[in-house]
PAPANU-353815 format. One record per residue (C-alpha): residue in one letter; x, y, z. Coordinates in steps of 0.25 Angstrom, whole numbers, padded with zeros to 4 digits, always signed. Layout:
BEGIN
AXYZ;...
***
This chain:
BEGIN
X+0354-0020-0458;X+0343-0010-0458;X+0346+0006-0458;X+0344+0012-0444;X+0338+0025-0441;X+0337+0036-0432;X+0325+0039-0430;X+0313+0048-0435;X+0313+0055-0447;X+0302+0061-0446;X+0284+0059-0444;X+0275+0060-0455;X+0259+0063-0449;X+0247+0067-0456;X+0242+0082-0452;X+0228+0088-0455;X+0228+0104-0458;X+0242+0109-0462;X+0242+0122-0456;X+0238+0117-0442;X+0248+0106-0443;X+0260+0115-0448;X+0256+0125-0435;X+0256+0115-0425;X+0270+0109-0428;X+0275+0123-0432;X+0270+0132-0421;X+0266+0122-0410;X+0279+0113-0411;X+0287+0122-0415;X+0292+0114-0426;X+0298+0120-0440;X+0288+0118-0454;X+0301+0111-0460;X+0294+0106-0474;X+0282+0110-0482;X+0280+0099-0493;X+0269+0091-0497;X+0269+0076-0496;X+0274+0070-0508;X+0265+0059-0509;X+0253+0069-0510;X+0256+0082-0513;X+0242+0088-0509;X+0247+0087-0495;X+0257+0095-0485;X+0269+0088-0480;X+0273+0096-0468;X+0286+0094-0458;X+0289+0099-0446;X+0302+0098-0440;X+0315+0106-0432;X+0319+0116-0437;X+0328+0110-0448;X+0317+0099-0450;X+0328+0088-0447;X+0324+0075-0448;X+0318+0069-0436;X+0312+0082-0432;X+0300+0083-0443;X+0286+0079-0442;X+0278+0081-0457;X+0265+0081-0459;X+0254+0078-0470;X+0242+0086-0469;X+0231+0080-0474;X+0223+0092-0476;X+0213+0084-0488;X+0209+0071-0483;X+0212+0075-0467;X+0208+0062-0465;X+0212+0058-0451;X+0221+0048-0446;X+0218+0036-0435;X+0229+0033-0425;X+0232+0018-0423;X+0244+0008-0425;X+0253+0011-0436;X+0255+0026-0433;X+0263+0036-0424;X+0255+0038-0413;X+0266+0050-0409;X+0277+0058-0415;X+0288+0063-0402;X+0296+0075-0403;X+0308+0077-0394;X+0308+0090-0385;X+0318+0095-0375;X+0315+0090-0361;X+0314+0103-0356;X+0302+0108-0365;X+0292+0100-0361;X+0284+0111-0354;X+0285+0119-0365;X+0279+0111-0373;X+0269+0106-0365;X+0265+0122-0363;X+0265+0125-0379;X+0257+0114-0384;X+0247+0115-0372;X+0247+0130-0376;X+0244+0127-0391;X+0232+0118-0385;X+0239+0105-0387;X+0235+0093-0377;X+0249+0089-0369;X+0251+0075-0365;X+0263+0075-0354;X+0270+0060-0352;X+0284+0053-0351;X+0289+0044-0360;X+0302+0036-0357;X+0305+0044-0347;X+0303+0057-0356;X+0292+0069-0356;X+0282+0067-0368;X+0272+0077-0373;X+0261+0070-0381;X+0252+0080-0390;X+0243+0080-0403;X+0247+0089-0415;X+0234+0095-0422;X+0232+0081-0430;X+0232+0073-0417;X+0246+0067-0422;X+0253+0064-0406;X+0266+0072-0406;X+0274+0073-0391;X+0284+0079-0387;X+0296+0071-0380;X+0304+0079-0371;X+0318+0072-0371;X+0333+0075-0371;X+0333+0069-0384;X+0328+0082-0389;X+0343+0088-0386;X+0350+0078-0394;X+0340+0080-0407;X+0344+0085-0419;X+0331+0095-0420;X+0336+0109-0425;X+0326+0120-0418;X+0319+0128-0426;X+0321+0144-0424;X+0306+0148-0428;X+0299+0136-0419;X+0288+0143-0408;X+0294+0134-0400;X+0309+0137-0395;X+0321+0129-0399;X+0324+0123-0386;X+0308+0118-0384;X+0307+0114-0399;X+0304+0099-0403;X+0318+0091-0407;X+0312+0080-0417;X+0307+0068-0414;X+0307+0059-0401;X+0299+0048-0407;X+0288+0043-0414;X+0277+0034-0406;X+0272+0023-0416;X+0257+0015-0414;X+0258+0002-0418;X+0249-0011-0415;X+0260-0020-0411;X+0275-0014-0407;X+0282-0027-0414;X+0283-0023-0429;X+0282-0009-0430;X+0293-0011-0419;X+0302-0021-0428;X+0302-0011-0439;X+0307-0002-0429;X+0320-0011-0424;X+0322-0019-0435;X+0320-0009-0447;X+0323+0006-0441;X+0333+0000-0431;X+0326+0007-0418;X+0328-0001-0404;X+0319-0002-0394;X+0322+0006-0384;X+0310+0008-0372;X+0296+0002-0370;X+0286+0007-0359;X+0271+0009-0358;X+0269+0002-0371;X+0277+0008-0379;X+0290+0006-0387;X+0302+0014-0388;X+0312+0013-0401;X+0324+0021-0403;X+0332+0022-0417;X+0345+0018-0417;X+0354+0029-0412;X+0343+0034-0403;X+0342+0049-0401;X+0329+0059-0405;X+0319+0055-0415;X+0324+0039-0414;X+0311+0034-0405;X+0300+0025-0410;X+0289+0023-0399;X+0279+0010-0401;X+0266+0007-0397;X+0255-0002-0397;X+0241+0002-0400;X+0229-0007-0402;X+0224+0006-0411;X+0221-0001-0427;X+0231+0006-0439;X+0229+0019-0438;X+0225+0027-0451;X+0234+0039-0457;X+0228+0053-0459;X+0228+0066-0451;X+0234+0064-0437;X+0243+0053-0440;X+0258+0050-0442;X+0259+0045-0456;X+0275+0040-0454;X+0287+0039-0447;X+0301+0042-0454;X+0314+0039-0447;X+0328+0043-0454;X+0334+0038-0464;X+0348+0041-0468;X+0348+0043-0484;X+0342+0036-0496;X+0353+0023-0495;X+0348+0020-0480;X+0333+0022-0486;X+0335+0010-0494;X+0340+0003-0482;X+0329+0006-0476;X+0319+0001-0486;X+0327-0011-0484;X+0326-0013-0471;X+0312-0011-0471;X+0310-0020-0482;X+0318-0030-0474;X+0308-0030-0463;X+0296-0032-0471;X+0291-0018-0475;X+0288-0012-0487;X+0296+0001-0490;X+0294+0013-0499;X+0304+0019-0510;X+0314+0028-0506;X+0304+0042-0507;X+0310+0055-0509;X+0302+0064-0499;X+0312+0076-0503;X+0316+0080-0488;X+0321+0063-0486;X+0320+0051-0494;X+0309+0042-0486;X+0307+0025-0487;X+0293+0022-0480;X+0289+0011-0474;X+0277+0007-0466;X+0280-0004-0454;X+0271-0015-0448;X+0265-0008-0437;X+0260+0003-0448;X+0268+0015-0446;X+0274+0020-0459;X+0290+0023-0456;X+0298+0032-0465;X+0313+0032-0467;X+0318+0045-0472;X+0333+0050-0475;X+0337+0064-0467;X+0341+0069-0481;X+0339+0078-0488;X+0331+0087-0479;X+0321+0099-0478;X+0334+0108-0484;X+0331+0101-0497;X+0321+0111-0502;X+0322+0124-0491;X+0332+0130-0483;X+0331+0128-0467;X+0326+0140-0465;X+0315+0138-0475;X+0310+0126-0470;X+0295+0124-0470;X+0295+0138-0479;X+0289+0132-0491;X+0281+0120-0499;X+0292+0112-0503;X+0289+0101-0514;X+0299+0089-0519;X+0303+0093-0534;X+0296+0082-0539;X+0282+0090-0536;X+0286+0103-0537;X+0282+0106-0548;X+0268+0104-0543;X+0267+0113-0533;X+0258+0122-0538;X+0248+0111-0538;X+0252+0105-0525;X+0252+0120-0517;X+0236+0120-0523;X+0232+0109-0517;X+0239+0109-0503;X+0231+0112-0492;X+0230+0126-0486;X+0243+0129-0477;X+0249+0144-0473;X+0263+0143-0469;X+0262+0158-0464;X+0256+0150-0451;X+0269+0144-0447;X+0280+0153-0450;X+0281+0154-0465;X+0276+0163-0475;X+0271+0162-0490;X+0274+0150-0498;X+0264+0138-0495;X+0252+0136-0505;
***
């Protein structure tokens, strides 16, 4: 029987110019720089997160900006089309009133019967904001030095809205792999809800006649949900293995162990365990302070630091200590 999960981990995009990308989810969104790293799989290139205040998984978006080919992505099937944050119900006005203030372009709707604020960040990635009572019963820790006060502040993720060609296998992979249920279907799209239910536990689905979209600036490059530790990872590769998809090695990403897997519809899932965390290599209140790199490159830094793109932390809140 296959593992179950409950729910998102965390997004993975693709970001142009660091600097504006750190600003608008530090100082717009009001959400903590929890991780300074590089991607491991080409160190030439930033690897941002942003999360609550403790970085706790399903609060994090992360971020590769690709500062040297800046080659721009094309939505299309086979790629998160939004990422949805929860938000108390009682802040939509707020934020309605900040990001129109910062010049952002609002788009007001209801979705099952809850508020939705749809918006671009400076990429064109589709963020919104769901304003739900879910957002009391999240896990999200507030973040003392946000712009944005605590009781208005995100509270992780709502849900992720995938675009797919056809809803059947993306949607198998879905129930049959990661255990989610189908939960609500209106005005052409799908609803699926991990086992467990709760915040960050929605998958939304829909069609779209757009070809396979193309990776690059402005795109979510994957999707990770939770795993529990490395034994279930191995369950997991099992269970994707079982369905007919290829799956990764068990990868040490440092802050979690991660399997990937891409499914039919094109997406590329993640499974990634809650342990060991951001604490591994800085205190709490030192998140997002410094360029962390794994052991296994450190000594490398000082050629890695070179040839990073330009980026001043002094910007968003800290001081000296980036290349």
């Amino acid at each position: 029987m296959s593992p179950t999960t409950p729910g998102i981990h965390h997004v993975t995009a693709i970001a142009g110019d660091p600097q504006r990308n750190a600003e608008f989810y530090v100082e717009t969104l009001g959400l903590r720089f929890v991780k300074r790293t590089v991607n491991h799989d080409d160190t030439g290139t930033y690897h941002f997160y942003f999360g609550d205040g403790e970085g706790t998984p399903g609060t994090n978006v992360t971020f590769f900006p690709w500062t040297n080919s800046g080659r721009r992505g094309q939505f299309g099937a086979g790629q998160t089309r939004e990422t949805a944050y929860l938000i108390p119900p009682d802040s939509v006005e707020y934020w309605i009133d900040r990001l129109e203030s910062a010049g952002i372009e609002v788009d007001r709707d209801e979705r099952f019967g809850e508020p939705v604020l749809g918006f671009d960040d400076p990429d064109g990635i589709g963020l919104e904001f769901v304003a739900s009572e879910q957002a009391l019963e999240a896990d999200a820790q507030p973040w003392p030095e946000s712009p944005v006060p605590a009781e208005y502040q995100a509270r992780g993720f709502h849900s992720v809205t995938l675009a797919v060609s056809a809803f059947g296998p993306t949607a198998s992979v879905l129930t049959d792999v990661l255990g989610f249920e189908l939960e609500a279907e209106a005005d052409g799209r799908r609803r699926y809800r991990a086992a467990g239910g709760g915040p960050v536990s929605i998958v939304d689905l829909v069609e779209t006649d757009v070809g396979r979209g193309q990776m690059g600036v402005g795109t979510v490059h994957h999707v990770a949900f939770e795993a529990a530790d490395l034994d279930e990872q191995e369950r997991w590769r099992e269970a994707f293995a079982d369905h007919g998809l290829n799956a990764t090695e068990i990868i040490d990403r440092m802050y979690f162990r991660s399997v990937y897997s891409r499914e039919p519809g094109g997406v590329l899932f993640e499974m990634a365990t809650t342990e060991p965390g951001f604490t591994v290599d800085e205190d709490v209140d030192d998140l997002g302070s410094g360029l962390m790199l794994p052991e296994w490159i450190e000594d490398e830094r000082d050629r890695i630091e070179a040839q990073l793109p330009e980026f001043d932390p002094e910007t968003i809140g800290f001081g000296t200590g980036a290349n």
